[in-house]
C-alpha positions in Angstrom: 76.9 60.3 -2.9 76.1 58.7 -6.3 74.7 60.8 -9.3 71.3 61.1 -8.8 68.3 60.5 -12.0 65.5 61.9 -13.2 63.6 58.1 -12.3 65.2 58.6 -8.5 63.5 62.0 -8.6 60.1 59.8 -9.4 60.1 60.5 -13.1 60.2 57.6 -14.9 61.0 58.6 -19.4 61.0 55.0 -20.0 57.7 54.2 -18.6 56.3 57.5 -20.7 57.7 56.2 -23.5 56.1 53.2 -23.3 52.6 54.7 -22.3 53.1 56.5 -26.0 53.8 53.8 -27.8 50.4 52.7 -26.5 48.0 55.8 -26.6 49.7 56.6 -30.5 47.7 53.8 -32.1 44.6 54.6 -30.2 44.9 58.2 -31.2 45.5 57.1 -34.9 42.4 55.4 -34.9 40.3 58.8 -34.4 42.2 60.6 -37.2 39.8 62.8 -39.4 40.8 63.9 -43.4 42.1 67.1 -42.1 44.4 66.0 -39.5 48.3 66.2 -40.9 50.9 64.5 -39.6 50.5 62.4 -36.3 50.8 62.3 -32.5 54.0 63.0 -30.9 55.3 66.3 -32.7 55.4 69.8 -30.8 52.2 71.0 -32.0 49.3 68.9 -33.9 48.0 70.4 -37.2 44.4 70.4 -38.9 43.0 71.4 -41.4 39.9 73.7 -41.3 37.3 71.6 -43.8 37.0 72.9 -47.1 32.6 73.1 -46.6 32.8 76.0 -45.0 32.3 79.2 -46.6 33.5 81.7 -43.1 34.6 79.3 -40.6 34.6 79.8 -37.1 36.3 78.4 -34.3 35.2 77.2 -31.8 37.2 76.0 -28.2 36.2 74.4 -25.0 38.2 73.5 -21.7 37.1 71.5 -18.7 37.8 68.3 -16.6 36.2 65.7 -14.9 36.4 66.4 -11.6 36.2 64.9 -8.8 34.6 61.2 -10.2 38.0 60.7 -11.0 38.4 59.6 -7.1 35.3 57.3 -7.7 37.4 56.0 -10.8 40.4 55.5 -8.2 38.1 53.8 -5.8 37.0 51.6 -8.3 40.0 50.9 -10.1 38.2 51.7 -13.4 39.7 53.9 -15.4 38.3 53.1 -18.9 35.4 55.1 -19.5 36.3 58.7 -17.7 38.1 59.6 -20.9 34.6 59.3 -22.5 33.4 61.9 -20.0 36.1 64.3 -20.3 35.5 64.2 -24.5 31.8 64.8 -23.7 32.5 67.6 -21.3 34.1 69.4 -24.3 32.4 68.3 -27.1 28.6 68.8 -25.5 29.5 72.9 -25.3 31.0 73.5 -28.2 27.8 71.9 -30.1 26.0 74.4 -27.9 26.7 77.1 -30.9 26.5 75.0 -33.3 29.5 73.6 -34.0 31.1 71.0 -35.3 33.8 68.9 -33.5 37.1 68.8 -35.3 40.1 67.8 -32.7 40.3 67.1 -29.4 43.5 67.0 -27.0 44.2 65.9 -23.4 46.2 66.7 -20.7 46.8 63.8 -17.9 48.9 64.4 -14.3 49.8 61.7 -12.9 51.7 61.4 -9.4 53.8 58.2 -10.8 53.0 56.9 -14.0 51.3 53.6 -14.9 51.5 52.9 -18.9 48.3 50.5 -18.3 46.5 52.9 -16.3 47.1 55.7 -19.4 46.7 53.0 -22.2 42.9 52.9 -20.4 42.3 56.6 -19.6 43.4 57.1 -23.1 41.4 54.4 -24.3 38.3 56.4 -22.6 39.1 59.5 -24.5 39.8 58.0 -28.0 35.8 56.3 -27.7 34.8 59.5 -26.9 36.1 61.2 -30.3 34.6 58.3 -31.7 31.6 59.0 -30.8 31.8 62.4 -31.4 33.3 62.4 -34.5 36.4 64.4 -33.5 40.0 63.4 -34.1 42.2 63.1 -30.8 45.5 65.2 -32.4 47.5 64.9 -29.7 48.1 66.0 -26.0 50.0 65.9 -22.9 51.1 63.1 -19.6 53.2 64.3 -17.1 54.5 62.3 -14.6 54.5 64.7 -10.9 55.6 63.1 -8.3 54.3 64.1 -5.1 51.5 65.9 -5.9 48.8 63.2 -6.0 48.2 60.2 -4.3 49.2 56.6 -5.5 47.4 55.9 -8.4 45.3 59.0 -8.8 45.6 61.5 -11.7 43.9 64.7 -13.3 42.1 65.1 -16.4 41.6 68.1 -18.4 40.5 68.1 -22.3 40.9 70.7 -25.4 37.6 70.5 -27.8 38.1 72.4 -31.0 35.0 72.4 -33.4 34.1 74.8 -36.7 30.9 76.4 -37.5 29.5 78.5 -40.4 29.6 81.8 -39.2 25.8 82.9 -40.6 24.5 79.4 -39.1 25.8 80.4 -35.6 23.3 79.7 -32.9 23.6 82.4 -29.9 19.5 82.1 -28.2 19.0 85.7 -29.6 16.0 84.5 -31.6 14.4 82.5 -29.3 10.7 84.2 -28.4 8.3 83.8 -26.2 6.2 80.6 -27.1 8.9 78.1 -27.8 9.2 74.9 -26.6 12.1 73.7 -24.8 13.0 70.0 -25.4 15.0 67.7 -23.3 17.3 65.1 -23.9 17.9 62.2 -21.4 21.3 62.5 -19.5 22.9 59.3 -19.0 22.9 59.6 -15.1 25.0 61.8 -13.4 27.1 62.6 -15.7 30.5 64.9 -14.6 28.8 67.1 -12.0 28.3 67.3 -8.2 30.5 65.0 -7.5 31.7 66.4 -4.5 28.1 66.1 -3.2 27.4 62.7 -4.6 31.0 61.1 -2.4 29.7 63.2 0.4 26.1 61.9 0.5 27.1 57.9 -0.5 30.5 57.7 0.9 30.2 59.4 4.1 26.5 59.8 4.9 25.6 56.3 3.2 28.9 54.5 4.6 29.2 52.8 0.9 31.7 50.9 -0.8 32.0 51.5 -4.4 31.4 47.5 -4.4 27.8 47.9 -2.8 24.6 48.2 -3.9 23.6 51.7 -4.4 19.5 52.0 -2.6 16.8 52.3 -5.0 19.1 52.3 -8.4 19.5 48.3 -8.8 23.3 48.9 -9.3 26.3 48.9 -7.5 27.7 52.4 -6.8 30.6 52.3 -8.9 27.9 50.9 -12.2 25.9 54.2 -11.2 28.3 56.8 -10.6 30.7 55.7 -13.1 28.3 55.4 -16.1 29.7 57.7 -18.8 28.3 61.5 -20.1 25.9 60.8 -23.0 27.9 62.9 -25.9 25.1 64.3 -27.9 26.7 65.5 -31.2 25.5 63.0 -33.7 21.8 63.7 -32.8 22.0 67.4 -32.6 24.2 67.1 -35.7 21.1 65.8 -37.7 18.7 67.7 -36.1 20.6 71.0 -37.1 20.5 70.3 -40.7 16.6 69.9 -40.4 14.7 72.1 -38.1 15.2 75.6 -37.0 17.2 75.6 -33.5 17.1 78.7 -32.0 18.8 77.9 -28.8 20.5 75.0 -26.4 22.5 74.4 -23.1 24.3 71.7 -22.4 23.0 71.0 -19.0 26.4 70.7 -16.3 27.4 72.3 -13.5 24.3 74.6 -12.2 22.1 72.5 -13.9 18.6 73.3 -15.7 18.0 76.5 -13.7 21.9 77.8 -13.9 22.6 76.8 -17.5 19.1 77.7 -19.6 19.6 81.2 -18.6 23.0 81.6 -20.2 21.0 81.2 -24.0 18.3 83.4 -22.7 17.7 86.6 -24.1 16.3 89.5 -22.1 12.9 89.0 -21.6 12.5 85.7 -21.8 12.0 83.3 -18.8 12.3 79.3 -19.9 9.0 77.6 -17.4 9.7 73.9 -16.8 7.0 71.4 -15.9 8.8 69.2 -13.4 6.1 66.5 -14.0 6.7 66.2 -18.2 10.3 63.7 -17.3 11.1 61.4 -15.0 14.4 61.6 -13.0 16.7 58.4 -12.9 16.6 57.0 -9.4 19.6 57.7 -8.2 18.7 61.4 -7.5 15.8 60.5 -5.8 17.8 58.2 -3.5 20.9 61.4 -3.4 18.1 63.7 -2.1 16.7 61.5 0.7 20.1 60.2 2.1 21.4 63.6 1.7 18.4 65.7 2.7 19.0 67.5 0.3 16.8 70.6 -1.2 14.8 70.7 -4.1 16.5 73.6 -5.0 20.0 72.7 -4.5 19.3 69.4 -6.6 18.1 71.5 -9.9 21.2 73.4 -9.6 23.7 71.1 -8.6 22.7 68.0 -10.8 20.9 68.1 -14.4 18.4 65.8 -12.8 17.9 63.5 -15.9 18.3 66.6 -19.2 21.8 66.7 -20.0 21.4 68.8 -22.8 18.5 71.3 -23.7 16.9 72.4 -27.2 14.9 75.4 -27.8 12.9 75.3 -31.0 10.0 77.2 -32.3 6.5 75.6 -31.7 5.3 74.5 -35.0 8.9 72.6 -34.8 8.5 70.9 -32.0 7.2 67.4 -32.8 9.4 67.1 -35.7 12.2 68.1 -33.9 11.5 65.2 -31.1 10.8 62.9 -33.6 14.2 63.3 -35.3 15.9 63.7 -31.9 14.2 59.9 -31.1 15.0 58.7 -34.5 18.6 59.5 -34.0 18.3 57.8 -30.4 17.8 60.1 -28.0 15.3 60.6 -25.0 13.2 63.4 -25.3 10.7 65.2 -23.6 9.0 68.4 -23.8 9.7 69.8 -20.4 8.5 73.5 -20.8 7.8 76.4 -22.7 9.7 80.3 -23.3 7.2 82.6 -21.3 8.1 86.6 -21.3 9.4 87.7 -18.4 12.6 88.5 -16.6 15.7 85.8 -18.0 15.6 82.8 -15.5 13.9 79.6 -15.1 10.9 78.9 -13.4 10.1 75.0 -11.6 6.8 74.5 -11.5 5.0 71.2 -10.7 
């Protein structure tokens, strides 16, 4: 028997090498002032930025889930790093903060430097547009455990906030207004549901035209999470915020509530926005309930702001300024902590 090798074994350093050499430029290109030294050490270092008075961290983990089979169907693999960023990024700005670093982690059943040079390429336009440096992170190559040319995704936000300017819902009152920003589509969630309903009920090809949207399905389920920090970034340094929920898995009615003090109920006017199509055309093929919709999918608000009611208007009008959709879609009501649909 001749020695056997890590690459027999279906581990292949050279090709990781060469997926480096790639990503590190990309990477480089993201670098804030604090970030010291560069990718490819043990650890990644940053500084906190000298503006704040009492920093505090603040950390986020999450994936993409299961569009990343969509991605695989598709052969597109450029733009789910933007979602994994935005997964991260979108909650951390939920407090307040400020996006500092990011860092992913990539597993890969045989690595493809191409295929990592555009996942990575994904994630570093996502720090762009989040302002975030990508410091560093992690491929490995795991034979076996998933299928040829499919992969995992997970992502490591780190922001900063100023401790006093911390933004935890506990002064929102009855008689605010809660605001909603446009998603972008689907965004990262339900996917299970949405392969379901198109690929199996609808008998689809990701090279077909999805009903009712005027795309084809990969164009619609593939379109990037909206990252929302630049907006909410101006908006914080002008108008009292006194709450917001990034609107993901659970949707409106499972993520308002987690901002919600006791005694206050968020009500929702279903008929102040208009859904994008494709979760009218989700519903039908699906037959799926109203109810399981609003808490599986953010039905067109990706991310929620709560602000008193003399704010309001100037708040939108920044928020549109600044690019952003927005709507008034209800009002804080007392009553027990929840959200309420109502037509």
């Amino acid at each position: 028997m001749k020695p056997l090798t890590y690459r027999q074994a279906g581990v292949d350093i050279d090709a990781g090498d060469d997926a480096v050499r790639r990503i590190t430029p990309l990477a480089r290109a993201t670098n804030r002032a604090e970030v010291i030294g560069g990718v490819g050490g043990f650890a990644s270092l940053v500084r906190v930025p000298s503006k704040y008075r009492e920093p505090v961290l603040v950390s986020s983990t999450d994936g993409v889930g299961t569009k990343l089979k969509v991605a695989c169907l598709a052969g597109r693999h450029g733009t789910v790093g933007i979602d994994l960023v935005a997964m991260g990024v979108n909650d951390i700005l939920v407090p307040g903060a400020e996006p500092l670093y990011f860092l992913d982690y990539i597993a890969i059943g045989r690595l493809d430097p191409g295929q990592v040079e555009a996942i990575v390429g994904g994630v570093a336009e996502g720090c762009r547009q989040a302002g975030c440096a990508l410091v560093g992170g992690e491929m490995a190559e795991h034979p076996d455990s998933h299928p040829p040319g499919e992969y995992d995704l997970a992502g490591f936000a780190v922001g900063v906030a100023e401790r006093e300017r911390l933004i935890d819902g506990s002064k929102i009152r009855a008689g605010d207004i809660v605001l909603g920003l446009a998603s972008s589509g689907l965004h990262s969630n339900g996917f299970s549901l949405v392969r379901r309903i198109v690929f199996d009920v609808m008998k689809l090809r990701v090279s077909d035209q999805l009903p009712g949207t005027g795309h084809l399905v990969a164009d619609e389920l593939l379109e990037p999470t909206r990252i929302y920090v630049r907006s909410i970034q101006i908006l914080l340094e002008t108008v009292e915020v006194r709450g917001m929920a990034h609107v993901t898995g659970g949707g409106l009615t499972g993520n308002i509530p987690r901002v919600l003090p006791e005694g206050c109920r968020a009500r929702l006017s279903r008929s102040s926005w208009s859904p994008p199509a494709v979760f009218e055309t989700l519903r039908k093929a699906g037959q799926v309930e109203d109810a399981e919709m609003f808490r599986t999918f953010n039905m067109g608000i990706g991310y929620v702001v709560i602000v008193p009611s003399v704010a309001a208007e100037t708040a939108a009008r920044i928020l549109r300024g600044a690019g952003e959709q927005v709507a008034r879609i209800g009002e804080i009501i007392a009553g027990e902590r929840g959200v309420e649909l109502v037509a």
